[in-house]
LOGURO-186773 format. One line per field, with one value per residue (C-alpha): x, y, z; residue number from 1. Coordinates in steps of 0.2 Angstrom, whole numbers, padded with zeros to 4 digits, always signed. Example, Ala and Ser with C-alpha at 12.3 -4.5 7.8 and 13.67 -1.06 7.14 Angstrom:
BEGIN
xx <- +0062 / +0068
yy <- -0022 / -0005
zz <- +0039 / +0036
resi <- 1 / 2
***
This chain:
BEGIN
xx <- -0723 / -0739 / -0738 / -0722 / -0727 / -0745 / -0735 / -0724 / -0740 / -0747 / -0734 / -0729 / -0748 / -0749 / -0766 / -0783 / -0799 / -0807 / -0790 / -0788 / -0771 / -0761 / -0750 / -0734 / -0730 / -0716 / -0717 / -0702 / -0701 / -0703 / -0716 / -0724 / -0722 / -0729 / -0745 / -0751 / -0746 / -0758 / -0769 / -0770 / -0771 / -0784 / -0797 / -0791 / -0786 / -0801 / -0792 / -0796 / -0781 / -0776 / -0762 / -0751 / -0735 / -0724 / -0717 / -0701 / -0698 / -0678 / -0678 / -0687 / -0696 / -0694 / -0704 / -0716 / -0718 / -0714 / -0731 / -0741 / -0734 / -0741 / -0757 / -0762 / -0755 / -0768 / -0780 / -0777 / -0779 / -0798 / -0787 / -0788 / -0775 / -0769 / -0752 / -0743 / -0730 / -0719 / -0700 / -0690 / -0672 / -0682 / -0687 / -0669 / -0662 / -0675 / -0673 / -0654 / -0655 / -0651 / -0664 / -0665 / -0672 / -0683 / -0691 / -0693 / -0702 / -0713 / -0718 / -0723 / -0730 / -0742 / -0746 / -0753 / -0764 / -0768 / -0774 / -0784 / -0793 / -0797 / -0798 / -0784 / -0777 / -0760 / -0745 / -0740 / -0720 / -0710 / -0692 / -0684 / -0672 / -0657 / -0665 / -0661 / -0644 / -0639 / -0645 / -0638 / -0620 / -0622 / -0626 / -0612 / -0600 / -0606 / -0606 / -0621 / -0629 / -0640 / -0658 / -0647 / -0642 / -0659 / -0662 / -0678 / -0694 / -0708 / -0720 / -0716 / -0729 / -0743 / -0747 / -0730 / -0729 / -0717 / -0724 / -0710 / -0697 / -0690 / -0692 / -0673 / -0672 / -0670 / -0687 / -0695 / -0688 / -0695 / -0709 / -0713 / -0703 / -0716 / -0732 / -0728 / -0725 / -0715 / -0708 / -0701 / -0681 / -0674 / -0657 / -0650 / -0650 / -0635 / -0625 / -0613 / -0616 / -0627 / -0618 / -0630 / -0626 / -0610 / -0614 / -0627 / -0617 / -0600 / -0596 / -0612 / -0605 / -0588 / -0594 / -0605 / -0589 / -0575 / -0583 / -0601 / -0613 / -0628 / -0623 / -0642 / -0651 / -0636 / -0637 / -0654 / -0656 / -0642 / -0657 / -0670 / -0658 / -0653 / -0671 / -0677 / -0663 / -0665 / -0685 / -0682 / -0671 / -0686 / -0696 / -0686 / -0683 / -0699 / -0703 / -0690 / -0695 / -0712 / -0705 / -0691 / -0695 / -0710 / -0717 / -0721 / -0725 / -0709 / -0698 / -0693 / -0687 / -0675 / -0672 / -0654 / -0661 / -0660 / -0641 / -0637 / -0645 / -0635 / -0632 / -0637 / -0656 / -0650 / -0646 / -0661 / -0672 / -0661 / -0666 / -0684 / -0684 / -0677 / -0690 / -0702 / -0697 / -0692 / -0705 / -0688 / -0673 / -0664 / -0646 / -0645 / -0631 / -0619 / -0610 / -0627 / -0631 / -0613 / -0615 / -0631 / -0623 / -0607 / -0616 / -0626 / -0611 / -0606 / -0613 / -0632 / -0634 / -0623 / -0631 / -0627 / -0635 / -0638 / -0647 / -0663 / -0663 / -0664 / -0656 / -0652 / -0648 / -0642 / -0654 / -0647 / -0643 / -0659 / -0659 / -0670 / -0671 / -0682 / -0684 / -0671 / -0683 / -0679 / -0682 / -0698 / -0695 / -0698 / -0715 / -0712 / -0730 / -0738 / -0755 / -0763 / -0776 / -0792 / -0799 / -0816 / -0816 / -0815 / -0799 / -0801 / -0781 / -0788 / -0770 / -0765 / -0781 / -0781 / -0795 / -0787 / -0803 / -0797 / -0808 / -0807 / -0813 / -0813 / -0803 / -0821 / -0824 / -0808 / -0808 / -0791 / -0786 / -0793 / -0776 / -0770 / -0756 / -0770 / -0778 / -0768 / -0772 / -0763 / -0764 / -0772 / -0768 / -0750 / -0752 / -0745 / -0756 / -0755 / -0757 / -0749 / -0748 / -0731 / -0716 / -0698 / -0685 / -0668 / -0662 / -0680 / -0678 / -0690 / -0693 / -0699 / -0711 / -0702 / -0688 / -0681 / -0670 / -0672 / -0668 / -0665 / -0678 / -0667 / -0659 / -0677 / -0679 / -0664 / -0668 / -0685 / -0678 / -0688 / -0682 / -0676 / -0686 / -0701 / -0696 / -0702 / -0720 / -0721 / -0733 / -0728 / -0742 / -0734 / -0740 / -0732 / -0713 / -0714 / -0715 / -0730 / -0732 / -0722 / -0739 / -0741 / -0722 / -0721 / -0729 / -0719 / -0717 / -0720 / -0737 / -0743 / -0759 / -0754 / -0764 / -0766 / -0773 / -0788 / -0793 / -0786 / -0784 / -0788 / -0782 / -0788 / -0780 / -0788 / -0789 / -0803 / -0818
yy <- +1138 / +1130 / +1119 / +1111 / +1110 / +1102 / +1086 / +1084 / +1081 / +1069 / +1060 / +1057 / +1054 / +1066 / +1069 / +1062 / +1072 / +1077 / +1080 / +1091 / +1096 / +1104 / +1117 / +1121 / +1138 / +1146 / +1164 / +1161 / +1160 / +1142 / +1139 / +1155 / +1150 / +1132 / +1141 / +1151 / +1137 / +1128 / +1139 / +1143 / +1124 / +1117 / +1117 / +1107 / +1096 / +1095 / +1098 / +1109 / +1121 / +1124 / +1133 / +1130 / +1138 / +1135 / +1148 / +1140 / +1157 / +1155 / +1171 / +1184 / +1196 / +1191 / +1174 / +1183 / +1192 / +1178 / +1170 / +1185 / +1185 / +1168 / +1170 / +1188 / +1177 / +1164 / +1178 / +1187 / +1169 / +1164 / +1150 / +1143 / +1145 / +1137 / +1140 / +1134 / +1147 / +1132 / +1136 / +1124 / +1130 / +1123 / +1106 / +1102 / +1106 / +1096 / +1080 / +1084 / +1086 / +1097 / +1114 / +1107 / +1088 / +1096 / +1110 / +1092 / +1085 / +1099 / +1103 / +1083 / +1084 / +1099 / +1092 / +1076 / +1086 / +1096 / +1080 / +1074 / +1090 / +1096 / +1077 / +1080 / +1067 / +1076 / +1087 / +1101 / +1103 / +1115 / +1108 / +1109 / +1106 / +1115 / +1105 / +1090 / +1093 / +1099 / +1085 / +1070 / +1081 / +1081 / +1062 / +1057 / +1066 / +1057 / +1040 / +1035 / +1021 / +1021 / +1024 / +1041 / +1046 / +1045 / +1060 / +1068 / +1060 / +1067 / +1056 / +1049 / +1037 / +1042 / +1059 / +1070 / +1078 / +1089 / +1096 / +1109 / +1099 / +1098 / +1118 / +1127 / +1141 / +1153 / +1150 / +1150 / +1168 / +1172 / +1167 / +1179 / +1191 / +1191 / +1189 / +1204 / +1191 / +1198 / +1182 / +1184 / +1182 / +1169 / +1182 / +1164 / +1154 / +1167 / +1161 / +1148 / +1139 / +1126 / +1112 / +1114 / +1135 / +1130 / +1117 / +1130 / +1144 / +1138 / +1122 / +1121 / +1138 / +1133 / +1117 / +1128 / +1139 / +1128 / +1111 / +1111 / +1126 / +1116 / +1104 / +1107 / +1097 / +1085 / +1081 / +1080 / +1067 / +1057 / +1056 / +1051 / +1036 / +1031 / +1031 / +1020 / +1005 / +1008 / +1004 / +0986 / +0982 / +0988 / +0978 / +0961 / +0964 / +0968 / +0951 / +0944 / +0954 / +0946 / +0929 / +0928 / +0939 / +0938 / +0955 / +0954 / +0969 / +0980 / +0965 / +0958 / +0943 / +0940 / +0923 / +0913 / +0908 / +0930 / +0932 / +0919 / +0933 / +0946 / +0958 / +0971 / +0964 / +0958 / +0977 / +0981 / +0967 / +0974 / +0993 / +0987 / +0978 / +0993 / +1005 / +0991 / +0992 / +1009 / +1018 / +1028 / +1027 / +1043 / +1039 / +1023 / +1023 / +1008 / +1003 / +0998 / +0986 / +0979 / +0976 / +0965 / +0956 / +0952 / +0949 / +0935 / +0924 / +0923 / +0913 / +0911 / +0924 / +0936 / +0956 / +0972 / +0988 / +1001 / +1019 / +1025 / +1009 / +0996 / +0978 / +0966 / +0947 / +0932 / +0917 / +0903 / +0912 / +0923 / +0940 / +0947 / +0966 / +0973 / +0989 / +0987 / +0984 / +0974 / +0958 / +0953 / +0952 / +0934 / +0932 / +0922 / +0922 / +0904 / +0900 / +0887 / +0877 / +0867 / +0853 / +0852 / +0871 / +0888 / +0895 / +0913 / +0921 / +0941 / +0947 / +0937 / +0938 / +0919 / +0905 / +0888 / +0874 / +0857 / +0841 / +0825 / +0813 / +0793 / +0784 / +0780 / +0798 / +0802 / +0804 / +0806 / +0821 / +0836 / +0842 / +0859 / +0872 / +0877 / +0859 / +0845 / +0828 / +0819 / +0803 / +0809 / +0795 / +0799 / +0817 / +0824 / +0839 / +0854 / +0857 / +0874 / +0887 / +0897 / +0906 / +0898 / +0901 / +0897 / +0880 / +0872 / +0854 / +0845 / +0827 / +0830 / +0820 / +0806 / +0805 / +0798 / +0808 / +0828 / +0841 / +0859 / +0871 / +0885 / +0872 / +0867 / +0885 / +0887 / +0873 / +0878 / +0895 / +0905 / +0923 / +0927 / +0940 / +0929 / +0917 / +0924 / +0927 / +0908 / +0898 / +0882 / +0869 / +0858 / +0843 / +0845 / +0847 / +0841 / +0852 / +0846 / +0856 / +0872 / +0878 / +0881 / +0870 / +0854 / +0844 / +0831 / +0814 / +0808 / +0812 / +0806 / +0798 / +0779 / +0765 / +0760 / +0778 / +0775 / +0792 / +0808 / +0826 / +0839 / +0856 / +0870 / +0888 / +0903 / +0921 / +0930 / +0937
zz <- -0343 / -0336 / -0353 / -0349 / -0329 / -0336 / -0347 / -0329 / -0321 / -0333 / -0335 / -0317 / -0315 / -0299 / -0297 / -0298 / -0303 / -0286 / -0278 / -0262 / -0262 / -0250 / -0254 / -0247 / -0248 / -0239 / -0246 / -0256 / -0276 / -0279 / -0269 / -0274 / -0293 / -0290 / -0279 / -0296 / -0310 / -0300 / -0299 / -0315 / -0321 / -0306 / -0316 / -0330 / -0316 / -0307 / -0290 / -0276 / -0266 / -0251 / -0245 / -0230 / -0221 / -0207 / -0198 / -0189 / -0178 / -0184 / -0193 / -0179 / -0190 / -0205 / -0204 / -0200 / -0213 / -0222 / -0216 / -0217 / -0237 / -0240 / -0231 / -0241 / -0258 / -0253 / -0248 / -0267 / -0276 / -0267 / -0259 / -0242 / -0231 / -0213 / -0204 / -0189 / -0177 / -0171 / -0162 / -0170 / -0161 / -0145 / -0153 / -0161 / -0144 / -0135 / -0147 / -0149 / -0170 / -0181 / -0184 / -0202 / -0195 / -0184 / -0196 / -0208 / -0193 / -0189 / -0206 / -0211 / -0196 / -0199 / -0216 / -0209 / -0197 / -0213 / -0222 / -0211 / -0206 / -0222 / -0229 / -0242 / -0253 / -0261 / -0253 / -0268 / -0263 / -0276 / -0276 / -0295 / -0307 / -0295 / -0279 / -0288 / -0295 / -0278 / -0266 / -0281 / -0279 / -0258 / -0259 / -0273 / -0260 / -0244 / -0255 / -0260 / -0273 / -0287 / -0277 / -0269 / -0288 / -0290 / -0280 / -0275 / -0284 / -0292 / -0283 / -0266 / -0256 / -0268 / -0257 / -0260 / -0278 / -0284 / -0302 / -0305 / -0302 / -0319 / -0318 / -0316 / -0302 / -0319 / -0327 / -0310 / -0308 / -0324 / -0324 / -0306 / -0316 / -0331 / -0321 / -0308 / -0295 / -0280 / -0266 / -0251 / -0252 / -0239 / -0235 / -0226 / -0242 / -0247 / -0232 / -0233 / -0216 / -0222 / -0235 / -0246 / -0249 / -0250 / -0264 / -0275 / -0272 / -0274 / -0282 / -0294 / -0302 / -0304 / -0313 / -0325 / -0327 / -0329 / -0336 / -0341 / -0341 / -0342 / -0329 / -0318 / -0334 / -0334 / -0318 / -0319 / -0334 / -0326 / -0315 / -0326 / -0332 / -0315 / -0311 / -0324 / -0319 / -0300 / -0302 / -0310 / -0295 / -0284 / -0292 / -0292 / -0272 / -0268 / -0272 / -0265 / -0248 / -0247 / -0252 / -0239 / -0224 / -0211 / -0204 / -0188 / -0174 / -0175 / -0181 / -0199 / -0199 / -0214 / -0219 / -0221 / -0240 / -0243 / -0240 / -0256 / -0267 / -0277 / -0266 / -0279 / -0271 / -0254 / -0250 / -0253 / -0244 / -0230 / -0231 / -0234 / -0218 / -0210 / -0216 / -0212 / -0192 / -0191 / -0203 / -0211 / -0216 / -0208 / -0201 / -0208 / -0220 / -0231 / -0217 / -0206 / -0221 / -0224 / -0207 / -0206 / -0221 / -0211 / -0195 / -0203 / -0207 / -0190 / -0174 / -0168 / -0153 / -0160 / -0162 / -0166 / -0162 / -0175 / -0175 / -0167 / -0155 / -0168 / -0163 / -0178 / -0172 / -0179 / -0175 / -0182 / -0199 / -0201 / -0197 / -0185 / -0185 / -0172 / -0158 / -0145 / -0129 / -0112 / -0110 / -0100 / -0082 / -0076 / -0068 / -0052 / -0047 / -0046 / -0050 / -0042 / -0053 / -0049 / -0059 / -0067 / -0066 / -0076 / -0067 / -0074 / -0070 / -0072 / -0071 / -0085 / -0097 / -0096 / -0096 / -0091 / -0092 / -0082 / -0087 / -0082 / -0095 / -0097 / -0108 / -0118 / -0119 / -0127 / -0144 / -0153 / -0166 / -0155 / -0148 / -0152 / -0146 / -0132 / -0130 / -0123 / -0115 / -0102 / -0091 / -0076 / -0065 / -0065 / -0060 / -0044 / -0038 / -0036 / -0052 / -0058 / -0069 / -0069 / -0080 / -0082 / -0069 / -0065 / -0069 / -0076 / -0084 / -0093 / -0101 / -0120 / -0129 / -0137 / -0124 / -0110 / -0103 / -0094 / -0106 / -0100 / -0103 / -0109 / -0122 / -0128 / -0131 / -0141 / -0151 / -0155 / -0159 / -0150 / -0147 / -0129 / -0129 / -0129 / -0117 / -0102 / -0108 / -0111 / -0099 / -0092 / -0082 / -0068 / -0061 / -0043 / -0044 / -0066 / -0077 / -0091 / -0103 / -0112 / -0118 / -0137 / -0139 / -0133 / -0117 / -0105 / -0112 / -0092 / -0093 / -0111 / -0115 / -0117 / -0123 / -0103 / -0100 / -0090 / -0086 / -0097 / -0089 / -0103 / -0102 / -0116 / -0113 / -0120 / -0115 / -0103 / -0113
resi <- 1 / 2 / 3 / 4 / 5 / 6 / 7 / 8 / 9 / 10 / 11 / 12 / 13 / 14 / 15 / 16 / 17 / 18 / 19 / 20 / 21 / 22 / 23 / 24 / 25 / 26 / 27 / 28 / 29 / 30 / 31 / 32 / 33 / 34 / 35 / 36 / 37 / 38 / 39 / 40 / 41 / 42 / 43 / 44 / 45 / 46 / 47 / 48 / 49 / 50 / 51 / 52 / 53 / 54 / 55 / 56 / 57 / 58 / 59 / 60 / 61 / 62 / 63 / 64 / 65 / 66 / 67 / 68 / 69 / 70 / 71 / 72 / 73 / 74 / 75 / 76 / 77 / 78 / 79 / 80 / 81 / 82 / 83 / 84 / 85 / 86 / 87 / 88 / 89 / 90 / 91 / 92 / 93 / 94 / 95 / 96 / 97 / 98 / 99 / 100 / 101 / 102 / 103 / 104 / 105 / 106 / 107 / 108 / 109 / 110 / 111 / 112 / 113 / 114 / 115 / 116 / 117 / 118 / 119 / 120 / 121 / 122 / 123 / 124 / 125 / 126 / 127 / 128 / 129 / 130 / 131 / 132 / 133 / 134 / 135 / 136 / 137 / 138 / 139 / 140 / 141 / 142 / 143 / 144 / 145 / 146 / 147 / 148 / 149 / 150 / 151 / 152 / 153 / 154 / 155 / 156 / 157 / 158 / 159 / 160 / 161 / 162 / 163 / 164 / 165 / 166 / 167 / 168 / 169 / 170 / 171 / 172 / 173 / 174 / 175 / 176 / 177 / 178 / 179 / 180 / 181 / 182 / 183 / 184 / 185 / 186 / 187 / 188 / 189 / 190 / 191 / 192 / 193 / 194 / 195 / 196 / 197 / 198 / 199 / 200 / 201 / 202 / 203 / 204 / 205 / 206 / 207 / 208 / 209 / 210 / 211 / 212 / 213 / 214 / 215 / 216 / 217 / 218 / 219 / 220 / 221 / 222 / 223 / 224 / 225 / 226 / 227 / 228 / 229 / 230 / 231 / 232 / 233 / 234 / 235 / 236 / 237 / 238 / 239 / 240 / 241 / 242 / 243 / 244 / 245 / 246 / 247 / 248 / 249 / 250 / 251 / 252 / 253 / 254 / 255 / 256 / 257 / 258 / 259 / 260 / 261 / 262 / 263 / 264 / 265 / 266 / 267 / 268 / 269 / 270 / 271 / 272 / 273 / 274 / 275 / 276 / 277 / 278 / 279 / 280 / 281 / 282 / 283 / 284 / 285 / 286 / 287 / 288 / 289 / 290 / 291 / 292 / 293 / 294 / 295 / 296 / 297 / 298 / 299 / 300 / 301 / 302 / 303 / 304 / 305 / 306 / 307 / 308 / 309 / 310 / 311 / 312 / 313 / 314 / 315 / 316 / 317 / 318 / 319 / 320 / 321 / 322 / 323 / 324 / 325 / 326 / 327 / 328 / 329 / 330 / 331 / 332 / 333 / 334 / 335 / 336 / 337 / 338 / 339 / 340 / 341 / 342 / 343 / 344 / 345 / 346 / 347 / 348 / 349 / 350 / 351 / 352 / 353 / 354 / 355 / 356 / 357 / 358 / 359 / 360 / 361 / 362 / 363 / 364 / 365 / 366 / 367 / 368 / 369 / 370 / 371 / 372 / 373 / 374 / 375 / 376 / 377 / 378 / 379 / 380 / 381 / 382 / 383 / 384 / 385 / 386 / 387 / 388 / 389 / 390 / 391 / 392 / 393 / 394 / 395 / 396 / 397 / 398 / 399 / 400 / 401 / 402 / 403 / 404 / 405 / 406 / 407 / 408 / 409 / 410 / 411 / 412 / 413 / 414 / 415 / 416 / 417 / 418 / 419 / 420 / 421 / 422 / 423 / 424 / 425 / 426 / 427 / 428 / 429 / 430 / 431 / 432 / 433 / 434 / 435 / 436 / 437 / 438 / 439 / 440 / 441 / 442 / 443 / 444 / 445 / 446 / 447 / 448 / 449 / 450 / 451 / 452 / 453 / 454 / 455 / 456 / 457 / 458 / 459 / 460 / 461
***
């Protein structure tokens, strides 16, 4: 057994020489069986164990002894071992999901706590062969793709390995019942509540009855296939991920160009920028990604809302994809400016510097987003610094008539969400410059400039 459960390892290139790796061991016989093949092969490995359990306080009693199983298995084996009592009835209530999301959250959660405590680089989980066949038939039934046939993978994110996964639940029994090893028995996997029960205690046997009796390994090279074909698409849209979306903090911005791919790859440039936001994909289904697709071919401005508070918009054909928040209250505060000064604005984290320089002193090509020049002869004081409000026009560079300050906006595509967090200087009444965009073309430096007002922005040290 440990033979075939070593090539597994090796070939799915699990662990590195000097490995810590965390066990997870529930009591029951998979994670028990998984607990002393690695034990018995950590030296040829090079790895170190340690062995961790959840108590989830579901099952009264029994989960307790459950833990008190693992931790004397742990004990018998001269293998660290760590545990967590957590009520997870309590959490699914207070988060309003399901006992099985909120054991899933509780126990990732422990294991991260676990890695960094004890400096650990893998996570030992024991699905198998039967964990795989049923979670491909549960997903085939809700409708999935390619990726979902794929199933549960050996490796996931470089830290989560599964080396008995390719093991059946009947050699896993066997080999306890050859080495004298007695698990704990989980009485509520033999209750047909839960879909999956339902699916290894009803369907998967009628299958082996009626049509294939070795339908488990079936299933589970129908795996290995799909596996092979669903990483080449990976690959492909990985690149075309970095080449056609921006990451930014919470947001993706897909562009237009992204929507004319195959959408074999587009799918997946979608569901990349999701996990990208959202840091999961949990609740998002097909119909979310047919509906970022459809979304994109209508008008700019249009948005939908999809789970777990993610907003997707249409911004003049690219998709933005982002954490539904609410849009910046407008600050209405002015702030009055002096000139040939350092006006420090403490609230705002903002260093404006005013200069007035000569015409002589000017030299031509310094001018930045934060650095502009204007003819200080024209200027109406005060001068200000404020944020937009309610009917705000504005002469651009290069034109002659007043624009409005919400079209210029539009037109520069900047995100609503940002428009209130974008300074404007006033000379007077006027505004002069939409600092970091574009400045007034009523106050430009022209060749009769006699004296030029500089303005450089930056924040408070």
């Amino acid at each position: 057994m440990w033979h075939k459960v070593m090539n597994f390892i090796k070939e799915n290139s699990m662990f590195d020489k000097g490995d810590k790796v965390i066990v997870a061991v529930s009591g029951g016989p998979d994670s028990t069986c998984l607990l002393y093949i690695l034990n018995e092969l950590k030296e040829e490995l090079g790895i170190k164990l340690f062995g961790a359990h959840i108590n989830h306080c579901l099952r009264g009693l029994e989960a307790d002894r459950d833990e008190e199983y693992a931790k004397k298995t742990c004990e018998s084996l001269n293998i660290d071992f760590y545990s967590k009592k957590v009520d997870v009835h309590r959490i699914s209530e207070e988060k309003s999901i399901s006992c099985e999301m909120a054991g899933r959250e509780v126990r990732y959660e422990f294991f991260s706590e676990l890695m960094i405590k004890l400096t650990a680089s893998k996570i030992a989980l024991a699905h198998n062969a039967n964990d795989q066949a049923e979670t491909i038939l549960m997903r085939i039934m809700r409708g999935t793709g390619i990726e979902g046939m794929v199933g549960i993978k050996p490796v996931r994110d470089k830290i989560y390995v599964r080396p008995i996964l390719h093991l059946s639940r009947s050699e896993i029994e066997k080999y306890c019942d050859d080495n004298n090893i007695q698990p704990r028995i989980d009485k509520s996997n033999a209750e047909k509540i839960y879909a999956r029960n339902k699916v290894r205690l009803d369907l998967i046997p009628y299958i082996e009855e009626n049509f294939n009796k070795d339908v488990i390994n079936t299933i589970n090279r129908l795996s290995d296939i799909l596996k092979k074909d669903n990483d080449y698409l990976e690959n492909i849209s990985e690149k075309e991920y970095k080449k056609h979306c921006v990451i930014g903090d919470q947001m993706v911005i897909i562009n237009k160009n992204a929507f004319l791919k195959h959408e074999a790859i587009l799918s997946r440039i979608i569901r990349q920028s999701l996990l990208a936001v959202n840091h999961n994909l949990y609740n998002f289904e097909k119909i979310h990604i047919w509906n970022i697709i459809e979304l994109q071919k209508h008008d700019t401005g249009k948005s939908i809302m999809l789970p777990q508070d993610i907003i997707v918009e249409n911004c003049y054909g690219d998709v933005h994809i982002h954490i539904h928040k609410k849009v910046t209250e407008v600050n209405n505060k002015e702030y009055c400016l002096k000139v040939n000064e350092k006006n420090f604005i403490q609230s705002l984290n903002r260093v404006i510097e005013i200069d007035v320089i000569s015409k002589l002193q000017f030299i031509e090509g310094k001018e930045n987003d934060y650095i502009m020049y204007f003819d200080y002869d024209k200027i109406v004081e005060p001068i200000t610094l404020r944020y937009r409000k309610q009917g705000d026009k504005f002469v651009p560079l290069g034109m002659k008539g007043n624009k409005k300050l919400k079209d210029l906006f539009m037109d520069l595509k900047i995100h609503k969400d940002k428009r209130n967090e974008i300074p404007l200087i006033c000379f007077g009444p006027d505004i002069a410059w939409v600092v970091g965009y574009r400045i007034s073309e009523k106050f430009k430096v022209s060749k009769n400039t006699k004296n030029i007002l500089q303005i450089r922005i930056g924040s408070e040290e």
